[in-house]
BAVO-205814 format. One record per residue: residue number from 1; residue in three letters; x negated, y negated, z negated of N, C-alpha, C in turn. Coordinates in steps of 0.02 Angstrom, whole numbers. Layout:
BEGIN
  seq  type     npx     npy     npz    capx    capy    capz     cpx     cpy     cpz
  NUM   Ala       X       Y       Z       X       Y       Z       X       Y       Z
...
This chain:
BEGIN
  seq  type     npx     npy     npz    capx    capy    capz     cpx     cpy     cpz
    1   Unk   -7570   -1042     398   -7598   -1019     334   -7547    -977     295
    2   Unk   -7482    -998     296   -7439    -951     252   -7410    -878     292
    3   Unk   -7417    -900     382   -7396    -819     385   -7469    -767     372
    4   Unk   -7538    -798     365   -7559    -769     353   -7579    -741     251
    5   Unk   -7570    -766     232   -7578    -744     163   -7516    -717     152
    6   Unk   -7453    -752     162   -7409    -687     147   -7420    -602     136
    7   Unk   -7425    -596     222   -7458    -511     213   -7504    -498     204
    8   Unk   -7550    -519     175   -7611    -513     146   -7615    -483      72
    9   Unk   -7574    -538      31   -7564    -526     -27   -7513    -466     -24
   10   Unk   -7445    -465       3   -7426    -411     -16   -7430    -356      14
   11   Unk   -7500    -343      39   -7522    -273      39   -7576    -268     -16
   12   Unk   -7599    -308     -47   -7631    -308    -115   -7577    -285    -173
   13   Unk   -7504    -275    -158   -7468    -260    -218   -7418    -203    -175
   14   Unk   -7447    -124    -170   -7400     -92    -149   -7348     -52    -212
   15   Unk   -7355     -65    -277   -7306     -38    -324   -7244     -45    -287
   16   Unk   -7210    -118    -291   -7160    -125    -288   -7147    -154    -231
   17   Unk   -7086    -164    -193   -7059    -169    -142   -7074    -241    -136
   18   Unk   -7085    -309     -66   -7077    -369     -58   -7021    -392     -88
   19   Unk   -6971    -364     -35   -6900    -394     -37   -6834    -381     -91
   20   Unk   -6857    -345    -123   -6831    -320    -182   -6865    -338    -258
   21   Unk   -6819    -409    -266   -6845    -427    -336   -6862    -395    -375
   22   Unk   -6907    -399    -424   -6936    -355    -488   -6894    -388    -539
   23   Unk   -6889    -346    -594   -6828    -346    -645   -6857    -380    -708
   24   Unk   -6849    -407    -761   -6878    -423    -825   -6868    -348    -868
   25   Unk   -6840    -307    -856   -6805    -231    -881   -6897    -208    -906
   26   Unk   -6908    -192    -983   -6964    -170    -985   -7006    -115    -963
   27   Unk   -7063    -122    -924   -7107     -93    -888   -7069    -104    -804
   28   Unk   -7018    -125    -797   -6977    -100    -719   -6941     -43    -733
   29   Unk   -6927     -11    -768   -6893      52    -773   -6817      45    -804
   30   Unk   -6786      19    -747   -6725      -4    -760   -6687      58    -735
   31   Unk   -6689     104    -695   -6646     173    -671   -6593     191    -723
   32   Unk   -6606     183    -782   -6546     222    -836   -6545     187    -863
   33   Unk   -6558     114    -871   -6535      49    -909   -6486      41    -892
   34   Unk   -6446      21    -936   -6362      13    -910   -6355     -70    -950
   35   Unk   -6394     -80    -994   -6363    -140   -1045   -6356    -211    -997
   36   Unk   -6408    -207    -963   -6424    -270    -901   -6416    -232    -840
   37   Unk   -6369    -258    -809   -6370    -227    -695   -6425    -258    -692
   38   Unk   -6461    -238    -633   -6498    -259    -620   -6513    -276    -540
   39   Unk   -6496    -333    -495   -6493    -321    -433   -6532    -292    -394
   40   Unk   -6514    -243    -357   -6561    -182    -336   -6598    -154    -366
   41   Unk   -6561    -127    -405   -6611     -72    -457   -6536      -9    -437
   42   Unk   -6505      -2    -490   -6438      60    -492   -6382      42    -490
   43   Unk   -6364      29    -449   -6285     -15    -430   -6242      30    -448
   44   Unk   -6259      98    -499   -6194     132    -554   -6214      71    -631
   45   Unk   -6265      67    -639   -6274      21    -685   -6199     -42    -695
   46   Unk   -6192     -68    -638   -6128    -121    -652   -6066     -80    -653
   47   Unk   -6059     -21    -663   -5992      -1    -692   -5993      18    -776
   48   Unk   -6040      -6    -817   -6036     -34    -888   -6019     -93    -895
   49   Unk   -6016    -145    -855   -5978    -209    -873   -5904    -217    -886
   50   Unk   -5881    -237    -933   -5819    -256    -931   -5805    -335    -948
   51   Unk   -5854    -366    -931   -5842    -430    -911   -5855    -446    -860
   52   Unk   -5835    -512    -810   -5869    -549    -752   -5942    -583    -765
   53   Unk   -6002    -552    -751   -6067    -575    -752   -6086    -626    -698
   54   Unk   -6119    -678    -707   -6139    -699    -654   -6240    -711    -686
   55   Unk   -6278    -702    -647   -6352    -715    -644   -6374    -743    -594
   56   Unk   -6423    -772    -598   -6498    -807    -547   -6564    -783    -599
   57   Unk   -6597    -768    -532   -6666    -734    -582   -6720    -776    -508
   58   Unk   -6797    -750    -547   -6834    -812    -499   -6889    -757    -533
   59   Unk   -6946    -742    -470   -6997    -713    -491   -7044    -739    -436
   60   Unk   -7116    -731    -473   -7168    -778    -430   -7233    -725    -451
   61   Unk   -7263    -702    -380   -7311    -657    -397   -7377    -692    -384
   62   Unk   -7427    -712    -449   -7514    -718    -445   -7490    -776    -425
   63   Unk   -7444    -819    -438   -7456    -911    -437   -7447    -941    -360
   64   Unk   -7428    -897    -310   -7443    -926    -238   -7350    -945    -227
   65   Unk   -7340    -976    -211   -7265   -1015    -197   -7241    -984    -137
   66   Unk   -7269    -946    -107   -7259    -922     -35   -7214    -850     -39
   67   Unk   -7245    -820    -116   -7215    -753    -137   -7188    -763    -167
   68   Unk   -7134    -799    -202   -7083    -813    -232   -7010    -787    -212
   69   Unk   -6973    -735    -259   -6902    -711    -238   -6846    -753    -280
   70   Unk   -6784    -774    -252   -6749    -816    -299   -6686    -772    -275
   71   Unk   -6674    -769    -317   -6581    -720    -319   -6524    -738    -357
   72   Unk   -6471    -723    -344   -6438    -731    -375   -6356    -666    -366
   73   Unk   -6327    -656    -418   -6276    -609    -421   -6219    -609    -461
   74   Unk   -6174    -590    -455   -6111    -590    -491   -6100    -509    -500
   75   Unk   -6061    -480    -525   -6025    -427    -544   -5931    -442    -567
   76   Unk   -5890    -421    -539   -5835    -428    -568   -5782    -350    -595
   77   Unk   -5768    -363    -645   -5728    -276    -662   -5660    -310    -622
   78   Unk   -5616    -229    -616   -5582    -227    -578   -5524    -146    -608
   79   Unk   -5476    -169    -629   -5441     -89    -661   -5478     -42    -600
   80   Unk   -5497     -40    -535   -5532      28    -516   -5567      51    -497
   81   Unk   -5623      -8    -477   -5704      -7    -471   -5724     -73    -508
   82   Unk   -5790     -88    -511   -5809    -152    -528   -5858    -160    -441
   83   Unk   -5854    -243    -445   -5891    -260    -380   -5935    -287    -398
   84   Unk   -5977    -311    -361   -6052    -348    -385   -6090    -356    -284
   85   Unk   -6091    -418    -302   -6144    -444    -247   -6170    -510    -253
   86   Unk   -6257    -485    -211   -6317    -509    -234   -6358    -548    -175
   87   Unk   -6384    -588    -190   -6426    -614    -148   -6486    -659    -158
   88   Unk   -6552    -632    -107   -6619    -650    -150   -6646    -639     -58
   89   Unk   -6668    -727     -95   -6740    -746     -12   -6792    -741     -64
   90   Unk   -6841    -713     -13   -6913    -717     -21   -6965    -761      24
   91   Unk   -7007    -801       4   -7053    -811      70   -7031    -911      54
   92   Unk   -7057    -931      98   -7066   -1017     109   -7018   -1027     196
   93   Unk   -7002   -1089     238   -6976   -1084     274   -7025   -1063     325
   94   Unk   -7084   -1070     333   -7124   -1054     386   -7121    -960     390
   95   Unk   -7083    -942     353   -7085    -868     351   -7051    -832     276
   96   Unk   -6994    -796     285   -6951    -791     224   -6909    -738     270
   97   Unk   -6894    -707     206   -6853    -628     209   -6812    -634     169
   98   Unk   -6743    -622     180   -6660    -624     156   -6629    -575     151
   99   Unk   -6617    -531      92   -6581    -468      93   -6492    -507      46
  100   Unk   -6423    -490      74   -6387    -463      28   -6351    -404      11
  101   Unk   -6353    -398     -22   -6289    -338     -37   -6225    -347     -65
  102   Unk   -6178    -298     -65   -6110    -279     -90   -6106    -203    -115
  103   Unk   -6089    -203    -175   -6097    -134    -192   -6008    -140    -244
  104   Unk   -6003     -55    -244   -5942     -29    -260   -5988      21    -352
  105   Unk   -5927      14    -384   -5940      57    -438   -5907      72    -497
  106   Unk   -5903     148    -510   -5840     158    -557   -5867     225    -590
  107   Unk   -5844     243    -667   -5836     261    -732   -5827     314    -709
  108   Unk   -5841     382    -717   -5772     431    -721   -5797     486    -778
  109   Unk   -5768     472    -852   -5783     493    -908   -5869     487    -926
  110   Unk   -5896     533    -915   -5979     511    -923   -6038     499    -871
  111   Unk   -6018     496    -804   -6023     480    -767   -6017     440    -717
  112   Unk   -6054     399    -696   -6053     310    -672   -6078     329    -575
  113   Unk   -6035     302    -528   -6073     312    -464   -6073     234    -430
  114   Unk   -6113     220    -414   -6123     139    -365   -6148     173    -303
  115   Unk   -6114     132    -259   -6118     136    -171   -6141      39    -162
  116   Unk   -6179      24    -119   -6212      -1    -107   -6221     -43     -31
  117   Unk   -6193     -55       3   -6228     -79      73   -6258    -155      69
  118   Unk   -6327    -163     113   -6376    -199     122   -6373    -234     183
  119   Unk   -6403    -265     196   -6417    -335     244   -6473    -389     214
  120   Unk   -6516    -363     277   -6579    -405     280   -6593    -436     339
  121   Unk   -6625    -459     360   -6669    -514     396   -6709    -526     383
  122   Unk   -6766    -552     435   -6824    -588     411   -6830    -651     475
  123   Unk   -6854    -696     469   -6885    -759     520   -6934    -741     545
  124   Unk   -6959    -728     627   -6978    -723     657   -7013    -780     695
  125   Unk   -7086    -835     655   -7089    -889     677   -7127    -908     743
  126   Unk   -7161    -843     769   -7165    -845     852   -7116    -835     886
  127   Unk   -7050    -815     872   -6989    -832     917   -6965    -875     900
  128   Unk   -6947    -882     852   -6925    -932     816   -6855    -902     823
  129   Unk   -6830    -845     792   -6777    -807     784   -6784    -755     720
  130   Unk   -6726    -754     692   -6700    -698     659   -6708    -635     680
  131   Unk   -6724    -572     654   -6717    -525     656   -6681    -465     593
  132   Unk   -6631    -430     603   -6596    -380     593   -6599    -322     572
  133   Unk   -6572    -289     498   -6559    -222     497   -6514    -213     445
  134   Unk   -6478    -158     448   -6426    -130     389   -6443     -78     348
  135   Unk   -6441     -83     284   -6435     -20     271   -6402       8     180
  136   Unk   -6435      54     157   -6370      57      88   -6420      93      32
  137   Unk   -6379      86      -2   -6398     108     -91   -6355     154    -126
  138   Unk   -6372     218    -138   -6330     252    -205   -6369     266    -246
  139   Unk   -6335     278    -313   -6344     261    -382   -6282     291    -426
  140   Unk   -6337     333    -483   -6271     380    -533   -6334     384    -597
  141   Unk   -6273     371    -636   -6300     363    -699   -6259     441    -732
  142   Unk   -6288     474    -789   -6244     532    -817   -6256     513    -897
  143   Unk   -6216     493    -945   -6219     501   -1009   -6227     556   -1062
  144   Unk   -6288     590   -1062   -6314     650   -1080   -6264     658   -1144
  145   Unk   -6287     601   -1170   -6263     616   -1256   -6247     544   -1269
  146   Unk   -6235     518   -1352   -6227     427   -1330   -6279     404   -1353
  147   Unk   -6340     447   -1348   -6412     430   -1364   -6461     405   -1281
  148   Unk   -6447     468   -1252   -6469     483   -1194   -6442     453   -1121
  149   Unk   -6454     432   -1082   -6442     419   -1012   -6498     433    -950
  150   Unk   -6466     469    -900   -6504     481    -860   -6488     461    -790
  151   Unk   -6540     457    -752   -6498     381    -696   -6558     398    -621
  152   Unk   -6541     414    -583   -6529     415    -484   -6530     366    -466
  153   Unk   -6571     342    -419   -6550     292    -361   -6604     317    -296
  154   Unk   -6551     303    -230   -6594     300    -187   -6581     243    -138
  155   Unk   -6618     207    -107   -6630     160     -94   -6645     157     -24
  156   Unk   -6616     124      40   -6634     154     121   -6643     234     125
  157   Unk   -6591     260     124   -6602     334     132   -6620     351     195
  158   Unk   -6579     313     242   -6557     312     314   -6635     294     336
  159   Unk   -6702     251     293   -6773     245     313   -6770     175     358
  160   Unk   -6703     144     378   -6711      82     426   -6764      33     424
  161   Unk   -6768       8     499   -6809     -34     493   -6789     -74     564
  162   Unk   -6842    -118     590   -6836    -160     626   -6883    -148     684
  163   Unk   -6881    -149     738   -6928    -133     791   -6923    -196     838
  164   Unk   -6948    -245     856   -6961    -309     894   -7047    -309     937
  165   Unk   -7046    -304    1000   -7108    -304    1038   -7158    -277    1013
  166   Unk   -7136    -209    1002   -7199    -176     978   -7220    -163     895
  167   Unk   -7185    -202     877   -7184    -196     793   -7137    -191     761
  168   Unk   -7144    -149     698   -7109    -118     657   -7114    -146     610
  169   Unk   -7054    -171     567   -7034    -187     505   -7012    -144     487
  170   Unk   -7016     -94     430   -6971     -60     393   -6935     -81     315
  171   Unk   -6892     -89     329   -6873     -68     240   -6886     -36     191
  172   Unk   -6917     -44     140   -6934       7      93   -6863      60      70
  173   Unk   -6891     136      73   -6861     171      68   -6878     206     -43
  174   Unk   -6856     220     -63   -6864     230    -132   -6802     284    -159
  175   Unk   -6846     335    -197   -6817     372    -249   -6832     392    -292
  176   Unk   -6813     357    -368   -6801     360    -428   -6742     409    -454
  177   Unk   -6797     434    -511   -6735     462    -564   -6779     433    -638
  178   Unk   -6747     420    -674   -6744     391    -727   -6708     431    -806
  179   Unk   -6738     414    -852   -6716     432    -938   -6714     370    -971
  180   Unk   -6639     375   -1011   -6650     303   -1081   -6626     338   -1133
  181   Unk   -6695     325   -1186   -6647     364   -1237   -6642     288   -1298
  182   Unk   -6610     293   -1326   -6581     234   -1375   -6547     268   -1450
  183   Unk   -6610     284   -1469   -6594     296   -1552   -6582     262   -1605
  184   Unk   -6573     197   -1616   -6539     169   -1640   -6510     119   -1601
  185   Unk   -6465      64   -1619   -6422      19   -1578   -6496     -43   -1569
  186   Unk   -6526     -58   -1579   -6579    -104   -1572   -6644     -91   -1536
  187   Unk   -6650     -15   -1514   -6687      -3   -1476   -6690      34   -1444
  188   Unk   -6727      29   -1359   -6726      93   -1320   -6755      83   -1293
  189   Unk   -6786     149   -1258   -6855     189   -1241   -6843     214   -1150
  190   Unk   -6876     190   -1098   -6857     201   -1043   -6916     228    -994
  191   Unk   -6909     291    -973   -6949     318    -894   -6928     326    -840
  192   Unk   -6948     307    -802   -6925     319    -733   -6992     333    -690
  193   Unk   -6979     404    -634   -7022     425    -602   -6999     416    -537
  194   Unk   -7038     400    -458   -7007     400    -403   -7055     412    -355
  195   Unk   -7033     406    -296   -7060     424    -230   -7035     363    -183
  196   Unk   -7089     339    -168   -7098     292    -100   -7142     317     -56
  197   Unk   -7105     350      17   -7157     366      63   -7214     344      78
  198   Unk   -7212     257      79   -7274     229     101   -7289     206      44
  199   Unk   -7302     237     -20   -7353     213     -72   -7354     300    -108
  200   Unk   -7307     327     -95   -7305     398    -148   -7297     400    -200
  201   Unk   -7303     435    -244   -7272     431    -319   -7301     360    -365
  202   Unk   -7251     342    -421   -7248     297    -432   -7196     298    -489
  203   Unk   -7239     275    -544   -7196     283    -625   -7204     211    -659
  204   Unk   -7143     220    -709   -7129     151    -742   -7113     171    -811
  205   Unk   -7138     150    -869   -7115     158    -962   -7118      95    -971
  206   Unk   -7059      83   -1043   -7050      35   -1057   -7005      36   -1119
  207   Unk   -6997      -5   -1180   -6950      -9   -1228   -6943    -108   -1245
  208   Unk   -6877     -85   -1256   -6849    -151   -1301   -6821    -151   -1374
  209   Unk   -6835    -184   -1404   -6823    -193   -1470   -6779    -247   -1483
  210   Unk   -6720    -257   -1489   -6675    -330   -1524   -6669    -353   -1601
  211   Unk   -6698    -390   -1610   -6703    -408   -1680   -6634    -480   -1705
  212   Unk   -6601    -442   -1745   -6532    -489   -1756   -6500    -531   -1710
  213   Unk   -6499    -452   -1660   -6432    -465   -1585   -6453    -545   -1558
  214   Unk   -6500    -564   -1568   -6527    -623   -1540   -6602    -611   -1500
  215   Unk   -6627    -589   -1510   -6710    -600   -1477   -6728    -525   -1482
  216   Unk   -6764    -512   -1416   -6769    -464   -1393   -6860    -463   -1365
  217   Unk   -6890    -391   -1387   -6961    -406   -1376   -6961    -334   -1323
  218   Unk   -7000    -350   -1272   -7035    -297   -1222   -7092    -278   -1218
  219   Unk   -7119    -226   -1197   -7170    -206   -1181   -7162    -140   -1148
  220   Unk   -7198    -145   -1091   -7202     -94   -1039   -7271     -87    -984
  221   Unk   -7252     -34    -945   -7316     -22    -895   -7284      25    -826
  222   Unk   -7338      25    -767   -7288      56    -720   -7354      73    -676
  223   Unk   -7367     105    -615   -7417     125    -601   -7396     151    -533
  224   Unk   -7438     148    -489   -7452     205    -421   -7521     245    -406
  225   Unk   -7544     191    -420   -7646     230    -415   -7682     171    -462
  226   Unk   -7646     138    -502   -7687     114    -539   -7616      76    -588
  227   Unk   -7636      60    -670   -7606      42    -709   -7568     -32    -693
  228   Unk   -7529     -69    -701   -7507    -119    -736   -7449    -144    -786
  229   Unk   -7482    -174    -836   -7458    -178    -899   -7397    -243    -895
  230   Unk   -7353    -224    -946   -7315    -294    -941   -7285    -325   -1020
  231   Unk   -7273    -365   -1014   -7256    -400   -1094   -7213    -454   -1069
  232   Unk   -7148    -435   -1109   -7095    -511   -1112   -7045    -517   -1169
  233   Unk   -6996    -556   -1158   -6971    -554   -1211   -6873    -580   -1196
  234   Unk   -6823    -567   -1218   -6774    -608   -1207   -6723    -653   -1267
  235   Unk   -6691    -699   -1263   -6639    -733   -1314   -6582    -728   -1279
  236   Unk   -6542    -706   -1350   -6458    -705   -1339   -6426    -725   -1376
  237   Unk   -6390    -783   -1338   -6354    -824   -1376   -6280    -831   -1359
  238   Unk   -6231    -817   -1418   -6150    -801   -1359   -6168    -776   -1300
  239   Unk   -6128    -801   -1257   -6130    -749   -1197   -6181    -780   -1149
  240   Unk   -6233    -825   -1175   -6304    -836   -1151   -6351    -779   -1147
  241   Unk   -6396    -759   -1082   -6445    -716   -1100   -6519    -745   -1059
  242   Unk   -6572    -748   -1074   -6620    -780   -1042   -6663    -723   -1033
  243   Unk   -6701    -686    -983   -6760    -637   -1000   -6829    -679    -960
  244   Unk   -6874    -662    -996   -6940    -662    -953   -6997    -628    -967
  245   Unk   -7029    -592    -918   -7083    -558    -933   -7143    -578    -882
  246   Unk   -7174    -544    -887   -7261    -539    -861   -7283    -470    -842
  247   Unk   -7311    -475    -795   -7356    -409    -780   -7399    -438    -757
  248   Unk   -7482    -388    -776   -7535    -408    -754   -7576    -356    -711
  249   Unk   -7562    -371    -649   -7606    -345    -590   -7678    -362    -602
  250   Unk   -7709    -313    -626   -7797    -357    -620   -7826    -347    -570
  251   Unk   -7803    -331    -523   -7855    -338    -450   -7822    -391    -420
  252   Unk   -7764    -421    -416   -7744    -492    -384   -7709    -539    -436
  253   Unk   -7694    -551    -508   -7657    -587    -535   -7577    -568    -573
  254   Unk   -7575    -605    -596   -7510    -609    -641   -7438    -605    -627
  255   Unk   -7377    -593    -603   -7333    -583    -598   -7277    -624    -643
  256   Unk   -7252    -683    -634   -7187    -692    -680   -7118    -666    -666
  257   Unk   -7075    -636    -697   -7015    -614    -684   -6960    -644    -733
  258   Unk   -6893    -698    -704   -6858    -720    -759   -6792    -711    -729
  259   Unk   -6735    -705    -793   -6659    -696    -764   -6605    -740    -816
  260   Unk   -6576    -771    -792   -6529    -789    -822   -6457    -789    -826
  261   Unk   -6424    -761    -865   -6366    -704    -877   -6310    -759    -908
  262   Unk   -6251    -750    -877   -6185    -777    -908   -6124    -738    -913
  263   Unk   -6097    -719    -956   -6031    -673    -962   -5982    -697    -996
  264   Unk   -5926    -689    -954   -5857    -719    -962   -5824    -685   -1010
């Protein structure tokens, strides 16, 4: 029953990638967000930290326990890159997909570059074996103005995938470019437009609002051939950060997305 609803459902949700957690970042349009990294989103994003971050985030799509991603990541600065690596299973044991990464990333006046390499797997429960692939991430953020940011990522450039008796797993391949503009210190305004071969174009808007550097309200939307809306919200407390949002797929259900943030 679960290897079959697995792919069932997520070909009912081709926006976003399986194996690549969805972000609490409002609408998904995290590309030129710099305030929160975001694991696998723009791995130039973690060369704005100048603290050691550590997170676990947990997202559960339309209530089924089977589609559930759990991750977790660190970031550390470093006088000459900052490092950051991540890791997030998807799936139940009868069938579950394991990506991590290690990514590189550094400053150079207004300009931010992250390098990226990947490692996945998935369980193969008619062999009852693992299966294999590598591959990488770049990501550049450019500081237009100190209003403006504009932000790159591409994601499996290389297109890898997995080939076992006849079948193909691929990795989602993705390219985003992204705008944040942030006109005052309490709020900012985010687009990001991209290309996924096997879904095609594909856009994300979104703003956050912080109300007395404590509580933070979202609202966003993101789309491929049809709308979905999202609403969340986050608290910050010292170097506590909690996010959670919602998106609502109305042709299969609800989406939860949550992260929880610690900085040293």
């Amino acid at each position: 029953m679960v290897l079959i609803a697995v792919p069932c459902l997520r070909a009912a949700s081709p926006i976003i990638s399986d194996i690549l957690p969805r972000s609490a970042v409002a609408g998904g349009a995290q590309v030129a967000h710099t305030g929160v990294y975001v694991p696998w989103g723009n791995p130039a994003a973690a060369a704005f930290d100048t603290a050691v971050v550590l997170q676990v985030g947990y997202e559960n799509r339309y209530f089924a326990p089977e589609l559930s991603d759990e991750y977790c990541s660190a970031t550390i600065p470093t006088p000459y890159f900052n490092i950051s690596v991540s890791y997030n299973f998807f799936g139940l044991a009868a069938y579950h997909e394991m990506m991590a990464a290690f990514s590189v990333s550094r400053k150079w006046g207004i300009v931010a570059l992250g390098v990226e390499v990947d490692y996945f797997n998935y369980y193969d429960a008619s062999a009852a074996r693992y299966h294999h692939a590598v591959s990488a991430q770049v990501g550049v953020d450019v500081a237009v103005s100190s209003q403006v940011m504009l932000g790159f990522r591409a994601f499996n450039p290389t297109f890898s995938q997995i080939k076992q008796h006849g079948v193909v797993r691929s990795l989602p391949t993705i390219f985003d470019v992204g705008v944040s503009y942030r006109p005052q210190r309490q709020l900012v305004a985010m687009a990001t437009i991209g290309y996924v071969p096997s879904v095609g174009v594909r856009w994300a808007v979104g703003a956050e609002y912080t109300m007395l550097d404590a509580v933070v309200a979202k609202v966003g939307a993101s789309g491929a051939d049809y709308v979905v809306p999202m609403l969340g919200a986050g608290v910050v407390v010292g170097s506590w950060r909690f996010d959670l949002a919602a998106e609502a797929d109305f042709r299969v259900g609800i989406s939860l997305m949550s992260n929880f943030q610690y900085r040293f």
